[in-house]
Wavefront OBJ file of the C-alpha trace (Angstrom):
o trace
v 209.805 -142.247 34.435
v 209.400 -140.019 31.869
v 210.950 -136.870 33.776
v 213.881 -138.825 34.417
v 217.385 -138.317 31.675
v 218.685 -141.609 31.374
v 222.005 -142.899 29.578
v 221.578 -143.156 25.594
v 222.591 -147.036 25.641
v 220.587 -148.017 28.852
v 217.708 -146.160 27.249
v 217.836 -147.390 23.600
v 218.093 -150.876 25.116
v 215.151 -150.543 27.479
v 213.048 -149.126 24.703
v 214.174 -152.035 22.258
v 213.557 -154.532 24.736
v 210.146 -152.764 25.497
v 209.347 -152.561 21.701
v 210.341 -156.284 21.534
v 207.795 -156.917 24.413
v 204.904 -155.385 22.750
v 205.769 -156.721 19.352
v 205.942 -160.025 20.292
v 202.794 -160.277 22.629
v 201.927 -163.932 21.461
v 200.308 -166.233 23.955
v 202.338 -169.572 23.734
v 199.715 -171.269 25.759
v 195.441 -171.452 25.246
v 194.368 -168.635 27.285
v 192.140 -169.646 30.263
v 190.279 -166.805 30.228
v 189.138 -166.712 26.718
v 185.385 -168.151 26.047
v 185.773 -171.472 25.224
v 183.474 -173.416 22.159
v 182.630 -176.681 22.116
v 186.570 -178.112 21.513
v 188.121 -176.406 24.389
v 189.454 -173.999 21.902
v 188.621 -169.973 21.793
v 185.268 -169.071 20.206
v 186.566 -166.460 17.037
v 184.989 -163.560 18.539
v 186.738 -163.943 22.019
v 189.611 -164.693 20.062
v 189.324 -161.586 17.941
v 188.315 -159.376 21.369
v 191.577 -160.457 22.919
v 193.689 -159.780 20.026
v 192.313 -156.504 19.676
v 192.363 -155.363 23.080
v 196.156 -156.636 23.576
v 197.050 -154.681 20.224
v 195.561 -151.677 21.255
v 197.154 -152.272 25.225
v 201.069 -152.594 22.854
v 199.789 -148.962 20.911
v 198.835 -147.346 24.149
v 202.323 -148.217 25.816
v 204.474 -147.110 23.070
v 202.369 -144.209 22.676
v 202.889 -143.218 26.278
v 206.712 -143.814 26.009
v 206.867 -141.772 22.916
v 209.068 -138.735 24.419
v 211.830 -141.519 25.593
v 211.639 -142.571 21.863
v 212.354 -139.102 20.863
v 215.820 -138.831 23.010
v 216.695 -142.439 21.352
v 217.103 -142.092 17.458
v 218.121 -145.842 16.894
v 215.021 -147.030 19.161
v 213.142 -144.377 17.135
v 214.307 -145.659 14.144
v 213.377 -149.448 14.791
v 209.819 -148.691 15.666
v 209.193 -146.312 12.644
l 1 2 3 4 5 6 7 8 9 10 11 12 13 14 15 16 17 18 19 20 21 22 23 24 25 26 27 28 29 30 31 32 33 34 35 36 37 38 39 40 41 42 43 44 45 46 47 48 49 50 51 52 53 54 55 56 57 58 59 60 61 62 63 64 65 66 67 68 69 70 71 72 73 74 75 76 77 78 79 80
């Protein structure tokens, strides 16, 4: 993927939609697999081992995709 020269619009959308994907990694819905307390609801450290595993899962991705950023200025330019 990286190898690959793509267009500059079909690659500064992909990239903004990708950037879009990792930005807005919310779960709209309780998580199943989160340790549940005694309401049903996420204990905090669960909570907080999720949220820091799916932040550092967005880093990771836009870190590997970094080069595509550099052939995209406007992409580049949203995510600085």
């Amino acid at each position: 993927m990286l190898a690959h020269h793509y267009a500059t619009p079909t690659l500064t959308a992909a990239l903004l939609l990708l950037l879009a994907g990792v930005a807005g990694k919310k779960r709209p819905v309780p998580a199943a697999h989160l340790a549940a307390g005694r309401d049903g609801r996420p204990t905090p450290i669960s909570a907080l081992i999720h949220a820091a595993t799916m932040v550092a899962a967005g880093v990771y991705v836009v870190f590997r995709m970094y080069p595509l950023y550099a052939q995209s200025p406007a992409a580049l330019a949203v995510l600085g």
